[in-house]
N, C-alpha and C positions, 0 to 999 in steps of 0.2 A: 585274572592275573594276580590277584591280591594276594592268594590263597599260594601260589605258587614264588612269592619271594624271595625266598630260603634259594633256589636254585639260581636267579636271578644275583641275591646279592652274594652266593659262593661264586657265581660267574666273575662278577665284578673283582672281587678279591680278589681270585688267581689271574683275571688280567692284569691290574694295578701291578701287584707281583711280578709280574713276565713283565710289565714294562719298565719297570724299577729295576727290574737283573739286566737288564740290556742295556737299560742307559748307562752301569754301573760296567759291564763286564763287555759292553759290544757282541757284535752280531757273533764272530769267530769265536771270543773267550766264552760266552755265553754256551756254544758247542761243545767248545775242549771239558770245560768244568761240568757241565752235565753226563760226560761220557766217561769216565774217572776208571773205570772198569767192564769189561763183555767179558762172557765166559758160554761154553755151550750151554746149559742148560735155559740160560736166560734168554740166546738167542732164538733159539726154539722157540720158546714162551713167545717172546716178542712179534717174529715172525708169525706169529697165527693169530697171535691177540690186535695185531694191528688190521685186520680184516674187518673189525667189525665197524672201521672206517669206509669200508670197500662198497662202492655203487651198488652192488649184488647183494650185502647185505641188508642195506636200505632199500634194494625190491622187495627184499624176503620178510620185512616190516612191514611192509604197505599189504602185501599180499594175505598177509596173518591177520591184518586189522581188516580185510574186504574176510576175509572167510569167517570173523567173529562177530560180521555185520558189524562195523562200527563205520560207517559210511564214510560220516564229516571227518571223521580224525583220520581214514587211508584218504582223503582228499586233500587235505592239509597237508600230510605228510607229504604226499606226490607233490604235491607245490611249490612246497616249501626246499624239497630236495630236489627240483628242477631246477629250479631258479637260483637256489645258491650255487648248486653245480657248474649253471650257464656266466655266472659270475666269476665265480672261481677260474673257470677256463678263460674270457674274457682278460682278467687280470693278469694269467700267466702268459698269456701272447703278449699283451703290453710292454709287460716288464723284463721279461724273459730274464731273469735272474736265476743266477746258475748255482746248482745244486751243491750240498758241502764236496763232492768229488771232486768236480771242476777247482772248486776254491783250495783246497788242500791236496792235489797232487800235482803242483806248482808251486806252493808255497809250505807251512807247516807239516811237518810230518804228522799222520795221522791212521795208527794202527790198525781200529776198529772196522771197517769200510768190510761188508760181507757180500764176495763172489758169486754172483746169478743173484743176488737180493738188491743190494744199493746199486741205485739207478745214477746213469750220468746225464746230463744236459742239461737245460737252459730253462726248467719250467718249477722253478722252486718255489716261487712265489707268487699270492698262497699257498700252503697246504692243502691239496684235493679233501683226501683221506680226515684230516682236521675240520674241515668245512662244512663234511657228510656227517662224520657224527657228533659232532657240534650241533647239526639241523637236528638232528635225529631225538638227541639228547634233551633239549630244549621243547621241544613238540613234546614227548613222549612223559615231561615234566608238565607240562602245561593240561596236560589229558589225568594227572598223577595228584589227587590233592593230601597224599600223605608225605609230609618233611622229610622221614627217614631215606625213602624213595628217590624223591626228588635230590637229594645230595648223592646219594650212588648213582644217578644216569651222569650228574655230573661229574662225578670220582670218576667215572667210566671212562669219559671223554678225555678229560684230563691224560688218564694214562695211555689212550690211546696216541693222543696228542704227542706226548714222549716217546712213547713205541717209533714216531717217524723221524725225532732224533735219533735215537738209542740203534734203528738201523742206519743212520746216515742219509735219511733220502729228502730232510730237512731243516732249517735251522729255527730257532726258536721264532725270529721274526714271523716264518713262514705259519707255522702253528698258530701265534699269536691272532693274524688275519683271518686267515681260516676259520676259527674261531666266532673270532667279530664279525663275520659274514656269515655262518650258519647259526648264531644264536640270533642275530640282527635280520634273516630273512625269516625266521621260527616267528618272530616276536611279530613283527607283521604280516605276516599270513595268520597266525592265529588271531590279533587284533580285527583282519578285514572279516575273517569268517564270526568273530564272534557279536560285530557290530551289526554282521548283515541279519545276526538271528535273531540279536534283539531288534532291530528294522520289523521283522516279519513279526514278532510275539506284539509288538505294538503296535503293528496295521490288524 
């Protein structure tokens, strides 16, 4: 885990960050100030880059590490993206916090909001999509022991993480969590797996 720092303490910073913009700016202004401008070209971009948040894409990772025989790291990764998945939905039933739609088409006007893309209802909190490649990211650094690397899964995330701003189908808090729950179940799935090897190299 030593060797992989660098990802750990960028993690750290841009959470610190998001939780310093929030307390400064609130959940709502935290939205408006990050959404400053949309135009097509970006929405496109956004709209396709924000996939590689998507369950489907995190198969298609597990599935690429089982065909380059990398056994422990497509086990970890399945784990690790179950179980934060199973959390994240957990969390969204609990809280059923509703999406920036619900919040702003009653209150604030709010231009940006894109037709068959931004979703409405009640499951905003966590971020899914944040959560996945949060996991993803995190594992995929842990498996990574070059620095350069390890800060672009993370850059990765991050923008992805905005992508569910920037289309409306999240607020930053949401992102935030999602976050802390797929680096936070990365960090302990890799922890159990790596404990249980040195277990076995020691018997």
């Amino acid at each position: 885990m030593a060797a992989n720092r660098n990802f750990l303490l960028g993690y750290g910073f841009f959470f610190l960050v998001g939780l310093i913009f929030l307390l400064v700016k609130g959940k709502t202004g935290s939205f408006l100030f990050l959404n400053p401008f949309h135009g097509s070209p970006l929405n496109l971009f956004f709209i396709n880059f924000t996939y590689l948040g998507d369950g489907l894409f995190a198969v298609g990772v597990i599935i690429l590490l089982m065909v380059l025989r990398r056994w422990s790291q497509a086990w970890q990764v399945l784990i690790a993206f179950l179980l934060s998945a199973l959390l994240a939905q957990v969390l969204k039933a609990f809280f059923g916090m509703p999406r920036p739609w619900e919040v702003f088409e009653h209150g604030e006007k709010y231009a940006y909001f894109i037709d068959g893309i931004t979703r409405r209802g009640f499951s905003s909190f966590p971020s899914g999509h944040s959560t996945t490649v949060f996991t993803l990211a995190a594992m995929l650094a842990f498996f990574e022991r070059n620095k350069i690397a390890n800060l672009l899964y993370l850059l990765v995330a991050v923008a992805v993480g905005y992508s569910r701003i920037y289309l409306g189908q999240h607020f930053l808090t949401d992102v935030l969590m999602g976050s802390f729950l797929g680096v936070l179940t990365a960090v302990l799935v890799h922890w159990i797996f790596a404990e249980r090897f040195r277990s076995r190299a020691a018997a």
